[in-house]
MARMARMI-295342 format. One line per 10 residues: their letters; for each residue x, y, z of C-alpha. Coordinates in nm, 4 decimals, always signed. Layout:
# MARMARMI-295342
A = X,Y,Z ~ ...;
# end
This chain:
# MARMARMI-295342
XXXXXXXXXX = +5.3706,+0.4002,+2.3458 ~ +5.1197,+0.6660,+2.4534 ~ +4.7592,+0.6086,+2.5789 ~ +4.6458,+0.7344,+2.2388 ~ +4.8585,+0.4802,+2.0043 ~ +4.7473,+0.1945,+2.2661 ~ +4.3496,+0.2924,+2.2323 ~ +4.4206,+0.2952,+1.8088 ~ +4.6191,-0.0088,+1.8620 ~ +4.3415,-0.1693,+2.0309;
XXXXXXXXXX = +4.0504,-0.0416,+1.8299 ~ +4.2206,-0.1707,+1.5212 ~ +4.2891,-0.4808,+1.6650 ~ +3.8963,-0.5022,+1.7333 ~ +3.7470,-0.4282,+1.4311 ~ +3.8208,-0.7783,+1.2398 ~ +3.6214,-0.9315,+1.5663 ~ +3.3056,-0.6930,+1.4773 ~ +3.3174,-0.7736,+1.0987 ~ +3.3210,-1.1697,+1.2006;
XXXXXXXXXX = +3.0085,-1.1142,+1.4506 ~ +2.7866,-0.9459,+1.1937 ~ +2.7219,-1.2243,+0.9699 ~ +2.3522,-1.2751,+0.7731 ~ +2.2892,-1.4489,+0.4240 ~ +2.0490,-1.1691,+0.3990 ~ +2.2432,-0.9057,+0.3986 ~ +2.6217,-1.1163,+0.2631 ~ +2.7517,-0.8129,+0.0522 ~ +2.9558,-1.0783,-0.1259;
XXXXXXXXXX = +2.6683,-1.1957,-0.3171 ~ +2.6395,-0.9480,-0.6450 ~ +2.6342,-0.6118,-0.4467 ~ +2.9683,-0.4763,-0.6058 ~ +2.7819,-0.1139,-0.6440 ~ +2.6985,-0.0993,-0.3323 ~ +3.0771,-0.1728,-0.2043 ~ +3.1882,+0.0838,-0.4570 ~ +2.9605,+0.3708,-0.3386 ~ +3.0698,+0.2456,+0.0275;
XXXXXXXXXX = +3.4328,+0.2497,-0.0669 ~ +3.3883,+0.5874,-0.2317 ~ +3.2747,+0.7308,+0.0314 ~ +3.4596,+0.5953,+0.3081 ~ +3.7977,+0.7800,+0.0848 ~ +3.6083,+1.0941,+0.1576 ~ +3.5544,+1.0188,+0.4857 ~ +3.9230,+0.9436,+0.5104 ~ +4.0500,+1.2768,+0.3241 ~ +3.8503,+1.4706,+0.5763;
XXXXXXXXXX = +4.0790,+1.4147,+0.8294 ~ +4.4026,+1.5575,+0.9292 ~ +4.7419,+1.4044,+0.8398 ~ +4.7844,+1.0501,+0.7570 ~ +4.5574,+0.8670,+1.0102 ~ +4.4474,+0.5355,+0.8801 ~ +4.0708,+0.4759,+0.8316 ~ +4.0473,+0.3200,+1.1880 ~ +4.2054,+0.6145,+1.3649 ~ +3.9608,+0.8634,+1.1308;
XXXXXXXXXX = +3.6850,+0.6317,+1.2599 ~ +3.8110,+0.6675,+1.6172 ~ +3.8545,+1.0347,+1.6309 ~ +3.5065,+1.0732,+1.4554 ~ +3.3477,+0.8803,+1.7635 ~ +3.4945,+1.1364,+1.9999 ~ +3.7733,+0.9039,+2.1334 ~ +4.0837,+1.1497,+2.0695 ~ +3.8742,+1.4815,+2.1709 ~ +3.6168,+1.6983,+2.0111;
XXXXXXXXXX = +3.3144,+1.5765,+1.7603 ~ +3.3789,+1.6327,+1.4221 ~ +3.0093,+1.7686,+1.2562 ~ +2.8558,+1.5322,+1.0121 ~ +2.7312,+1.7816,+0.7928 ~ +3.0457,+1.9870,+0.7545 ~ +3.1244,+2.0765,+0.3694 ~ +2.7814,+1.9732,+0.2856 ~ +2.6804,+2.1566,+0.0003 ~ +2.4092,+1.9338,-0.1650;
XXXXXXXXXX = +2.0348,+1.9757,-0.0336 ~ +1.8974,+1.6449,-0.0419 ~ +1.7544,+1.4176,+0.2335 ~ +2.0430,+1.2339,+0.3838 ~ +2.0610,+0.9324,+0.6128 ~ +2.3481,+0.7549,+0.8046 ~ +2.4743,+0.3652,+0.7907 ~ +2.6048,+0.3030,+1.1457 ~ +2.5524,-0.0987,+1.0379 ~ +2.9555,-0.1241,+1.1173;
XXXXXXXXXX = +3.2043,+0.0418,+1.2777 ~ +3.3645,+0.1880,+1.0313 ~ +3.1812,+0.5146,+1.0411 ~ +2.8991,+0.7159,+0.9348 ~ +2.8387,+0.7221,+0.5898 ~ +2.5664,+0.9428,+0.4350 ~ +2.2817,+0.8107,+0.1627 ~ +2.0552,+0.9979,-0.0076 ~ +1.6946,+0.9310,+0.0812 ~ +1.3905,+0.9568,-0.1466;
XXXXXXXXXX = +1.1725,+1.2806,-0.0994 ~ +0.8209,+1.1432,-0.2152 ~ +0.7204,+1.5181,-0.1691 ~ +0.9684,+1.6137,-0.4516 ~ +1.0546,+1.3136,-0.6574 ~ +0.7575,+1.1339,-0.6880 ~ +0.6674,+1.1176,-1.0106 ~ +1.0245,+1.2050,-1.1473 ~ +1.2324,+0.9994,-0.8944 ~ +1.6369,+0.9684,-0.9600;
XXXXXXXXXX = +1.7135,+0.6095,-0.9108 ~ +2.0990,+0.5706,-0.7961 ~ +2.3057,+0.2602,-0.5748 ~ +2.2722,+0.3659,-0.2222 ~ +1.9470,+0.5628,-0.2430 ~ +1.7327,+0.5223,+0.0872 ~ +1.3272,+0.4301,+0.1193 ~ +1.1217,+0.4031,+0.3620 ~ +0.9782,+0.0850,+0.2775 ~ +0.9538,-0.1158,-0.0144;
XXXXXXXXXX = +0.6166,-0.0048,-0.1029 ~ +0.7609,+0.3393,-0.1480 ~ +1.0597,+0.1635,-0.3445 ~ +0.8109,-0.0321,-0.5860 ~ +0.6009,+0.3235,-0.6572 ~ +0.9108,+0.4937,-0.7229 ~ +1.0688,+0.2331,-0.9728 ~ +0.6949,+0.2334,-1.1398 ~ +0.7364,+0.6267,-1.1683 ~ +1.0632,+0.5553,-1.3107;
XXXXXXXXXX = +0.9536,+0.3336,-1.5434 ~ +0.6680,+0.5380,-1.6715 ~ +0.8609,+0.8652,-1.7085 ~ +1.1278,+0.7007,-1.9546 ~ +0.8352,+0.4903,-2.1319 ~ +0.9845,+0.1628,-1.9893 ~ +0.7784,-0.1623,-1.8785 ~ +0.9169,-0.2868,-1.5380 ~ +0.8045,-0.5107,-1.3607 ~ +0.9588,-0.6895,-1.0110;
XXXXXXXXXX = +1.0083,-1.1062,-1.0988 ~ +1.1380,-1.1039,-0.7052 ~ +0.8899,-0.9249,-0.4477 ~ +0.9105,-1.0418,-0.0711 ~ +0.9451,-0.9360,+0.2637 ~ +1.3497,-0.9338,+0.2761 ~ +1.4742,-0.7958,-0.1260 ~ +1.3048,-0.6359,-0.3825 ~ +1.4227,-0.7070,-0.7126 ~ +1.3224,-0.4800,-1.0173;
XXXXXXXXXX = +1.3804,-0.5343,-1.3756 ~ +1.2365,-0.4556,-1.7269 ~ +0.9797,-0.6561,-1.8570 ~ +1.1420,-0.7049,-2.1472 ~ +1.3608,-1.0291,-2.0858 ~ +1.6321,-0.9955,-2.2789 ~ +1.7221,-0.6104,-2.1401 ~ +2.0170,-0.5985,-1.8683 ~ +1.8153,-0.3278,-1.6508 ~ +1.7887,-0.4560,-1.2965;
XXXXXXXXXX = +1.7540,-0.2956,-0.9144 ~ +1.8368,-0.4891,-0.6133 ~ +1.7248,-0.3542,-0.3158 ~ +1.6749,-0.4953,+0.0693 ~ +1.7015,-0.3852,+0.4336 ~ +1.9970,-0.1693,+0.5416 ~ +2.0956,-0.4206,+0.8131 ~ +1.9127,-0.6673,+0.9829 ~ +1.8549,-0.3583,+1.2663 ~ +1.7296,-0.0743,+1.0254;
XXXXXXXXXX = +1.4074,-0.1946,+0.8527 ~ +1.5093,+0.0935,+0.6016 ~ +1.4948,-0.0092,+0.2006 ~ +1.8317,+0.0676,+0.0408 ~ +1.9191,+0.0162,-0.3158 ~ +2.2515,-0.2430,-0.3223 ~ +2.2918,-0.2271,-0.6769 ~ +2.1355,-0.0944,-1.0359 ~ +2.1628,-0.1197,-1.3493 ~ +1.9843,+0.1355,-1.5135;
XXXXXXXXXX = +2.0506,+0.1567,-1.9148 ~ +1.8220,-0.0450,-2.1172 ~ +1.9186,-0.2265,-2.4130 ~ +1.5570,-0.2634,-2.5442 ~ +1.3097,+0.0303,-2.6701 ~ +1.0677,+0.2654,-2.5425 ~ +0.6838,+0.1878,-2.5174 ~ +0.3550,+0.3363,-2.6205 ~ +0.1248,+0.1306,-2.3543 ~ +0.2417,+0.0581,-1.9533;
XXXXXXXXXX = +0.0062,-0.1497,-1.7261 ~ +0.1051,+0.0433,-1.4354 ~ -0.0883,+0.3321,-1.6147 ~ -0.3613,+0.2579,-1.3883 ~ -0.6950,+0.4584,-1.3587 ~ -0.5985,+0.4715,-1.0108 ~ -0.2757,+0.6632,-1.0669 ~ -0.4286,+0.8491,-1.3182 ~ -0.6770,+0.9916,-1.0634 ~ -0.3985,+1.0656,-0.8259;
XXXXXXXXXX = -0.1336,+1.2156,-1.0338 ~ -0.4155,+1.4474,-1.2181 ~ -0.6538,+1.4830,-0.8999 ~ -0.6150,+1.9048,-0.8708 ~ -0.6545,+1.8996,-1.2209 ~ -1.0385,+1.6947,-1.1717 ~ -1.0495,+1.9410,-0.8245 ~ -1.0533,+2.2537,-1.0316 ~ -1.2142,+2.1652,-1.3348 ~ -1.5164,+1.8669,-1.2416;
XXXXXXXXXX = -1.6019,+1.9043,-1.6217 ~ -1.2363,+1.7818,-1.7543 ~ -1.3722,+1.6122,-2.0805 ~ -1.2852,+1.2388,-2.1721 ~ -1.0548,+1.2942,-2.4898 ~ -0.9066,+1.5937,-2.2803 ~ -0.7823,+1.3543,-2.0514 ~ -0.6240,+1.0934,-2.3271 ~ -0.4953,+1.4325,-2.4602 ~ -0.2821,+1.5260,-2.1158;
XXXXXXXXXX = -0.1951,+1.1578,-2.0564 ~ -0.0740,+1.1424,-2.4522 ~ +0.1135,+1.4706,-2.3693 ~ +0.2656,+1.4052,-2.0340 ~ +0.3329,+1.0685,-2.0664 ~ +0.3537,+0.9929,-2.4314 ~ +0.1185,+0.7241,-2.3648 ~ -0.2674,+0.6872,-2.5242 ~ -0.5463,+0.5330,-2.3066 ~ -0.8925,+0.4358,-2.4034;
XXXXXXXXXX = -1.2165,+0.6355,-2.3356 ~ -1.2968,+0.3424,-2.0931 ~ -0.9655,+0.4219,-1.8905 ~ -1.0615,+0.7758,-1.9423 ~ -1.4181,+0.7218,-1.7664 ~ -1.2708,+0.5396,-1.5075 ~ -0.9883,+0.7738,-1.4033 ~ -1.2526,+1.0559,-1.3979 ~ -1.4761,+0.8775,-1.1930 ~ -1.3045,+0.7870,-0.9444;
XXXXXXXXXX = -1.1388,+1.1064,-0.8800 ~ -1.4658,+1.3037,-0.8442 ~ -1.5913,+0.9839,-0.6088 ~ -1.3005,+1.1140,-0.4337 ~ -1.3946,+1.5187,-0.4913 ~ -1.7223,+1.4757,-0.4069 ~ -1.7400,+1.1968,-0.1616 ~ -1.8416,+0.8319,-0.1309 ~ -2.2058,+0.8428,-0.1915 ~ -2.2964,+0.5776,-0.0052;
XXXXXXXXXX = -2.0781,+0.6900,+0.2729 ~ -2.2441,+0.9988,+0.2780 ~ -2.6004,+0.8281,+0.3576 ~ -2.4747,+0.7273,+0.6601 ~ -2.3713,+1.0797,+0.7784 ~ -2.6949,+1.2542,+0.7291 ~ -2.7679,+1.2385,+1.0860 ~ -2.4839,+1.4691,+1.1502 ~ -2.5267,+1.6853,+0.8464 ~ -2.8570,+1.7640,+0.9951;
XXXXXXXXXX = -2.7581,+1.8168,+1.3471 ~ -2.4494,+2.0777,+1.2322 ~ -2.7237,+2.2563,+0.9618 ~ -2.9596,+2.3155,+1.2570 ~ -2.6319,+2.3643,+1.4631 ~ -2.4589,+2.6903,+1.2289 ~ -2.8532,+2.8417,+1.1133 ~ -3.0517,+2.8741,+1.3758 ~ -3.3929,+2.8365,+1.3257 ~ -3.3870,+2.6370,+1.0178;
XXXXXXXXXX = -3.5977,+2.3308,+0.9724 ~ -3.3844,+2.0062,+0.9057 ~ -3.5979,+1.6822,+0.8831 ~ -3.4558,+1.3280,+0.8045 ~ -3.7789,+1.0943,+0.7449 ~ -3.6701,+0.7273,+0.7919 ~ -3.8831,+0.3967,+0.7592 ~ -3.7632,+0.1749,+0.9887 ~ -3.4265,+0.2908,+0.9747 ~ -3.4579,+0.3294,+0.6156;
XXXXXXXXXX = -3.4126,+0.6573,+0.4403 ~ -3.7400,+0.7916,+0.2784 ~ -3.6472,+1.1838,+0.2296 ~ -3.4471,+1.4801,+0.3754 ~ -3.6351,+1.8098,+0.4019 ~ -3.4176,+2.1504,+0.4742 ~ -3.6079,+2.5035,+0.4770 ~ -3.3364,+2.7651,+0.5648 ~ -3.4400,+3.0399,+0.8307 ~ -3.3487,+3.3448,+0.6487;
XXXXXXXXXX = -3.5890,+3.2081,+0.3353 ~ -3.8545,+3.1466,+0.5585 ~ -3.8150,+3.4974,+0.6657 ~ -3.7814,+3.6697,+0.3170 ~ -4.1241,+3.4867,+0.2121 ~ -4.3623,+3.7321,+0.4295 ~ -4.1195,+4.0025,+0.4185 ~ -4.1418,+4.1003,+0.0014 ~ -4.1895,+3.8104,-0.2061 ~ -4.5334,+3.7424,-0.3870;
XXXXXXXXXX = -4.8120,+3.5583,-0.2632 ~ -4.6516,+3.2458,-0.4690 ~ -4.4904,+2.9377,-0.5536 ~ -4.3662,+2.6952,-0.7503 ~ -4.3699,+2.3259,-0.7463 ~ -4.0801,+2.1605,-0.9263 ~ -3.8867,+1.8237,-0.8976 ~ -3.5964,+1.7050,-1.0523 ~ -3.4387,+1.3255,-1.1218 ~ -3.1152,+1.2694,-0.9943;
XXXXXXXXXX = -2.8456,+1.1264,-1.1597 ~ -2.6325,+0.9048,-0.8987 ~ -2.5732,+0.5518,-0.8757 ~ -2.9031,+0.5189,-0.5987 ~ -3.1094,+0.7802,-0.7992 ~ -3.4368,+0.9743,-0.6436 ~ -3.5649,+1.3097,-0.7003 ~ -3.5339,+1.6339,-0.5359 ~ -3.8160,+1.8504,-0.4830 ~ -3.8444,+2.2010,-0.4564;
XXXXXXXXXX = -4.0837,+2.5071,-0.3602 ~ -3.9843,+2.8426,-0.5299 ~ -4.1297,+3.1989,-0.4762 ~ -4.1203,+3.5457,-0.6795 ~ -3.9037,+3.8095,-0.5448 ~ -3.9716,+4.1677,-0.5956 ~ -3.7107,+4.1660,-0.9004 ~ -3.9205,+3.9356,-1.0209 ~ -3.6633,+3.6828,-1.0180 ~ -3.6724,+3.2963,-0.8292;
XXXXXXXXXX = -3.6060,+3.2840,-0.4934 ~ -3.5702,+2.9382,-0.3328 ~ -3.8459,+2.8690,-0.0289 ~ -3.7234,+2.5166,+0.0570 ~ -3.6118,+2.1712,-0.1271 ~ -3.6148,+1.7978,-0.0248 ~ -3.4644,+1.4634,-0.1437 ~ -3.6432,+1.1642,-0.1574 ~ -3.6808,+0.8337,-0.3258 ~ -3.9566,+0.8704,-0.5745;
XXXXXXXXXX = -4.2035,+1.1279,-0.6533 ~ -4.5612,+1.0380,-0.5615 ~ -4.8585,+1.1667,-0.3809 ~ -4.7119,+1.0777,-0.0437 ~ -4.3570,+1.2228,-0.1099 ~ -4.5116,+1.5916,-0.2103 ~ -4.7573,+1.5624,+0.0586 ~ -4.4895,+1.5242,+0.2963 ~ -4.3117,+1.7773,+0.1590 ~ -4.6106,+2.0396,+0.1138;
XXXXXXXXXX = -4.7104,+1.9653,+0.4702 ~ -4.3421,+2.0339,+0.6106 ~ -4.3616,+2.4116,+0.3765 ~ -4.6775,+2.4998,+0.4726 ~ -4.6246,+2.5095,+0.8669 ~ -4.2967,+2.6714,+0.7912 ~ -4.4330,+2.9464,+0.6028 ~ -4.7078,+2.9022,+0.8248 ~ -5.0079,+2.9184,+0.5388 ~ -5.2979,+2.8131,+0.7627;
XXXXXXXXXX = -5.5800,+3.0335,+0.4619 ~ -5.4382,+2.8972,+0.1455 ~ -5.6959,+3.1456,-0.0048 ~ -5.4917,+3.4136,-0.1689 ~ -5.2222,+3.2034,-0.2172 ~ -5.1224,+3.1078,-0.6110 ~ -4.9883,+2.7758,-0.7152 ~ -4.7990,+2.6682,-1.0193 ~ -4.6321,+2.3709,-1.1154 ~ -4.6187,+2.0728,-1.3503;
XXXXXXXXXX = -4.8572,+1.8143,-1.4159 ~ -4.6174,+1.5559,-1.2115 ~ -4.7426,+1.2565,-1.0818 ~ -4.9431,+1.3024,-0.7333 ~ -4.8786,+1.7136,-0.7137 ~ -5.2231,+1.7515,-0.8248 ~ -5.3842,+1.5626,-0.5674 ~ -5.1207,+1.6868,-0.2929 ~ -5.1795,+2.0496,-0.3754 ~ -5.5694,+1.9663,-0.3442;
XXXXXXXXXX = -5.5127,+1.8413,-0.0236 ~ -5.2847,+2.0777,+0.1613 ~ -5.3668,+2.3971,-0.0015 ~ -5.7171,+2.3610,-0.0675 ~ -5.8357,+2.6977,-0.1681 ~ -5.4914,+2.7907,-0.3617 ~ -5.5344,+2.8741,-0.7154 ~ -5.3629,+2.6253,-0.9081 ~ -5.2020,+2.6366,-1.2562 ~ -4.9797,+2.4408,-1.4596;
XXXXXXXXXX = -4.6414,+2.6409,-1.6407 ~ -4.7254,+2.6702,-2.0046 ~ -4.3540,+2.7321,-2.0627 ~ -4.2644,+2.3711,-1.9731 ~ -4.5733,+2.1829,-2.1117 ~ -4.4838,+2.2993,-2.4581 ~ -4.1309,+2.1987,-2.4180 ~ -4.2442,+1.8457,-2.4190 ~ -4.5126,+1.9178,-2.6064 ~ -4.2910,+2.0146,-2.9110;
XXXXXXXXXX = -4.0801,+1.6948,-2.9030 ~ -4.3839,+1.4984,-3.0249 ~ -4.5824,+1.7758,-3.2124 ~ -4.3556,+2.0061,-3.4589 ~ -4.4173,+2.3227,-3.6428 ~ -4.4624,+2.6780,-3.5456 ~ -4.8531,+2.6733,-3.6158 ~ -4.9369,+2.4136,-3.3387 ~ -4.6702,+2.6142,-3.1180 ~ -4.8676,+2.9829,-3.1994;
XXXXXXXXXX = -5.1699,+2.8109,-3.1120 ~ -5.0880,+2.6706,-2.7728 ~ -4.9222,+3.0512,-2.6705 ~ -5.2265,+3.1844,-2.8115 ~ -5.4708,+2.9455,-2.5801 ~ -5.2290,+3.0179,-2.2589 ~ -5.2514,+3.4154,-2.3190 ~ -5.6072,+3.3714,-2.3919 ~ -5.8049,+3.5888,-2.0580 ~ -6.1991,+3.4492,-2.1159;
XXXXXXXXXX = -6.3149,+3.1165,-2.1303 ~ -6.4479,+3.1555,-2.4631 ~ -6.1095,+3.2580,-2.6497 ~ -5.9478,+2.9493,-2.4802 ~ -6.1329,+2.7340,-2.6231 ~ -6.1240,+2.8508,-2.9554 ~ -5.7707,+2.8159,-2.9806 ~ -5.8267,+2.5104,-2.8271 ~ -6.0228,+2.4293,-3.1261 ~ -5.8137,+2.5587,-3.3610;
XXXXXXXXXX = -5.5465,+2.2915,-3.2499 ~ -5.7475,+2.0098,-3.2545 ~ -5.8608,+2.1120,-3.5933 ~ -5.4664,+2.1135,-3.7116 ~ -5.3831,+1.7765,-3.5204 ~ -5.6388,+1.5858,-3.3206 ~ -5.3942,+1.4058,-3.1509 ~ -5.2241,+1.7274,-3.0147 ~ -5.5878,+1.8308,-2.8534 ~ -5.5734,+1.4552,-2.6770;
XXXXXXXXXX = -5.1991,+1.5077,-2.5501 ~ -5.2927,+1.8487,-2.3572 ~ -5.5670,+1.6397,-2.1898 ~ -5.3520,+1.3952,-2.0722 ~ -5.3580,+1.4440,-1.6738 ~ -5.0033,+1.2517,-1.6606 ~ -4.7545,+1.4080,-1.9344 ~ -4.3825,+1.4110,-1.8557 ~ -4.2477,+1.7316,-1.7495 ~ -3.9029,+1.9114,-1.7681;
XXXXXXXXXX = -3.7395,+2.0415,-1.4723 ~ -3.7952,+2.3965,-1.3355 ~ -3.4892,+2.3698,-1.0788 ~ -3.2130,+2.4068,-1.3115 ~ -2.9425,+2.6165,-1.0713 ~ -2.9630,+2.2584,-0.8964 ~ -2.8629,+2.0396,-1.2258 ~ -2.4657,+2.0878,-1.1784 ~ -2.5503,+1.9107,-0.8274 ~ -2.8032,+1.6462,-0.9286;
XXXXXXXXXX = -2.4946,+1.3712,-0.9965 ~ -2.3601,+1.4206,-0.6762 ~ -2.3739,+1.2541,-0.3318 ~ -2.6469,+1.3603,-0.1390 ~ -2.4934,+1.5483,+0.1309 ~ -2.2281,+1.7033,-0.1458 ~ -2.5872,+1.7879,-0.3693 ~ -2.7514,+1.9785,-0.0527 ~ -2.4319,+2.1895,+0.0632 ~ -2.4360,+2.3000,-0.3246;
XXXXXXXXX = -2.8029,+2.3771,-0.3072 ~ -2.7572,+2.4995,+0.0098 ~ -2.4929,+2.7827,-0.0708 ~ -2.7006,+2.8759,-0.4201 ~ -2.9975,+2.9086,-0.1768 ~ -2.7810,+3.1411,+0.0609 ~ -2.6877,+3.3933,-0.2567 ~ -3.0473,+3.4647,-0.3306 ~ -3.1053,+3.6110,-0.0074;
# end
C-alpha cells in the first residue's frame, strides 16, 4: 500500500470518531432539519463531482485540505454573485451558504434553507420584510437565545422557519429548514407596519421633501405595500422621521454651548451670546459680522422690530431687528431666541443691537414695529430719541379679522397716509363715526400682532439649533 492509500485509509477510518465527538441537543440535525441535510447533501455531490476520477467523498475532502498536494480554490466555477460563507462545523469539507446582504435585500429579502445571518435580530427583520412584501402576518411563537422559530400568524397555515446557530463555535444564524408556501390568504393590515419602519424605509423620501403630506403618505404605503394606515400612523411616521431630519430638540439645548463657540469659531467677529439663569436657558442672541458691517455701509438709518412664536414642543419666540437696503428690500441686522416676549427679553435684546451697531445718538435713527407687549417701553428706554412708529400694514391685518368691510379698511389707509395732524384725525373720526368700537380697538396699547419675519416661518417648528443654522444661511444670502 502506498503512503497515500495509508493517509486515506486512516483519515477515513477517523472521521466516524469526529462525528461521535461533536454531539449537542442544540444543534442534533436529527430533530426535524431534513432541509437542511438535503441542501448539505446537495452540495456535498457537487463538492464530490469537482474532483477528479472516482475518489470517495473522504479522499475529495482530503485532497481539498492540501493532504495529496496543491489547494484546490474555493471559488473556482463560481458564477453566482452573492455573499457566500463556509461551514467548516465537520470535516467533511467546506460547503458554501449564501449570506443575507441587508444592503441589498432588505426590504425584499429571499428566504431559502441554508441562508446565513448575522444574528437573529437581522433574521427576525428580514422574515418581517418577508412577511410584509407578500402581505403575510408572521409572527415568531419561539424567540430565544439558541433557535428562532418563525411562522404565520395564522394557525392553521403550514408556513414555518427554523433557524439557530451554525455550530456551537460560529455564533452565525443559519436557516435549518423552511417552509415557505402559505395555505391561508393575503392581508390588508400587518402590525409590524410600525411608524418606526415607516420612518426608516421612507426616511429620504421625508429628507427631500419635509412637507410630504399625511394622505400622501397612506397613499405610498397603500401603493408600495398594499396596505392602508390611519392619519394617526401617518402623523406619527412623519414625526418621527423629521425628529430624526432635524434633530432631537431637546438634545439640541444641550449643545448650544458648542454651536456658539464654532459660530464665533467659522465668522469672525460675530457676536454669539447664550444668556442662562442659573444654568437655565433664558435666550440666544447671534448678530453676524458681515450684517453688522452692511448696516453703516448703505442701508437706511432704520429698523424693524418683529417677533415671532415658535412652534416646537418647548415653544418661545424669536426676535428680530431688520433694516432697509438700498433696493429697498429687508435685510436682516440680527435675531434672538428666547422664552417669552416681555420688556426684559427686548431690552436684552435691544441692548445687545445697539452696541453692535454701535448707536450711542439714537437721534436720527427711525423705529418701526408692532405694538407687542414691552417693545414700547424697551424702545423708550434704549433708543430714547428714535422716532418710533407702529406698521400700519400689520395692524390692519388683525384689525380686519374683527372689523369687516372695505369702508372701515379705506378709512384706516386713509388715516395712515394722512401727513398733518388735522387730516388724521378726521379720518380718525370718520371711523369712529362708522363703528365706535373700531375707534376703541386702534387705541388699544396691547393688540395682537402678526409676524413681520416670515423668511423665518419654514424654521419656526424646528429645534433650536436646526431653526438658527436656517436663519443663519437666509441671513448669509442677503448680504
Amino acid at each position: 500500500m502506498s503512503d497515500m492509500e495509508g493517509v486515506l485509509n486512516s483519515n477515513v477510518q477517523s472521521l466516524p470518531h469526529v462525528e461521535e465527538e461533536f454531539v449537542d441537543s442544540d444543534y442534533d440535525m436529527s430533530s426535524g432539519d431534513e432541509d437542511y441535510q438535503e441542501v448539505m447533501n446537495e452540495q456535498r455531490e457537487k463538492s464530490r463531482g469537482k474532483q477528479a476520477g472516482d475518489l470517495s467523498f473522504a479522499q475529495a475532502s482530503c485532497v481539498t485540505q492540501g493532504v495529496g498536494g496543491g489547494d484546490v480554490s474555493e471559488s473556482e466555477n463560481d458564477e453566482s454573485d452573492e455573499l457566500l460563507t463556509e461551514s467548516d462545523s465537520n470535516g467533511e469539507g467546506h460547503i458554501r451558504f449564501a449570506e443575507f446582504n441587508e444592503e441589498k435585500e432588505l426590504y425584499n429579502p429571499r428566504l431559502r434553507v441554508g441562508m446565513v445571518f448575522r444574528d437573529f435580530d437581522q433574521l427576525k427583520k428580514a422574515c418581517r420584510n418577508w412577511g410584509i412584501k407578500h402581505r403575510f402576518q408572521l409572527w415568531f411563537p419561539q424567540n430565544d437565545k439558541k433557535r428562532v422559530i418563525c411562522a404565520c400568524h395564522n394557525k392553521k397555515c403550514s408556513f414555518r422557519i427554523y433557524a439557530a446557530h451554525m455550530s456551537k463555535d460560529n455564533p452565525s444564524v443559519q436557516i435549518k429548514s423552511a417552509n415557505l408556501d402559505h395555505s391561508c390568504g393575503k392581508v390588508f393590515s400587518n402590525f409590524h407596519v410600525t411608524s418606526r419602519w415607516l420612518a426608516t424605509k421612507y426616511f429620504d423620501k421625508f429628507k427631500a421633501d419635509p412637507n410630504w403630506s399625511y394622505n400622501g403618505i397612506i397613499k405610498q404605503v397603500k401603493d408600495d405595500q398594499g396596505i392602508t394606515i390611519s392619519h394617526m400612523k401617518a402623523w406619527r411616521t412623519k414625526n418621527l422621521a423629521m425628529r430624526w431630519v432635524n434633530g432631537d430638540e431637546a438634545e439640541q439645548y444641550t449643545k448650544l454651548s458648542m454651536y456658539a463657540a464654532e459660530l464665533r469659531q467659522s465668522n469672525p467677529g460675530t457676536t454669539v451670546i447664550l444668556w442662562r439663569d442659573e444654568g437655565v436657558f433664558q435666550g440666544f442672541y447671534v448678530c453676524l459680522k458681515p450684517l453688522k458691517d452692511a448696516f453703516w455701509s448703505g442701508c437706511r438709518p432704520f429698523i424693524g422690530f418683529d417677533g415671532c412664536l415658535l412652534k416646537g414642543i418647548y415653544g418661545g419666540q424669536v426676535l428680530s431687528a431688520i433694516g432697509i437696503d438700498p433696493n429697498d428690500c429687508i435685510f436682516p441686522l440680527a435675531y434672538a431666541v428666547v422664552l417669552t416676549e416681555s420688556r426684559q427679553t427686548w431690552t436684552w435684546f435691544m441692548e445687545l443691537l445697539r452696541d453692535d451697531l454701535e448707536i450711542w445718538n439714537s437721534k436720527y435713527i427711525t423705529i418701526m414695529s408692532d405694538r407687542q407687549k414691552g417693545l414700547k417701553r424697551a424702545v423708550e428706554d434704549i433708543f430714547p430719541d428714535a422716532e418710533h412708529r407702529n406698521c400700519v400694514r400689520h395692524i390692519y391685518t388683525n384689525f380686519r379679522e374683527k372689523f369687516k368691510g372695505k369702508t372701515l379698511k379705506d378709512y384706516l389707509w386713509n388715516a395712515a397716509r394722512a401727513t398733518y395732524v388735522q387730516r388724521f384725525n378726521y379720518w380718525l373720526g370718520e371711523i369712529e363715526k362708522e363703528s365706535l368700537e373700531a375707534r376703541r380697538w386702534l387705541d388699544h396699547q396691547d393688540r395682537p400682532h402678526a409676524s413681520w419675519t416670515r423668511y423665518i416661518l419654514d424654521a419656526r417648528d424646528k429645534g433650536i439649533i436646526t431653526m438658527l443654522e436656517m436663519i443663519k444661511m437666509k441671513s448669509m444670502r442677503r448680504i
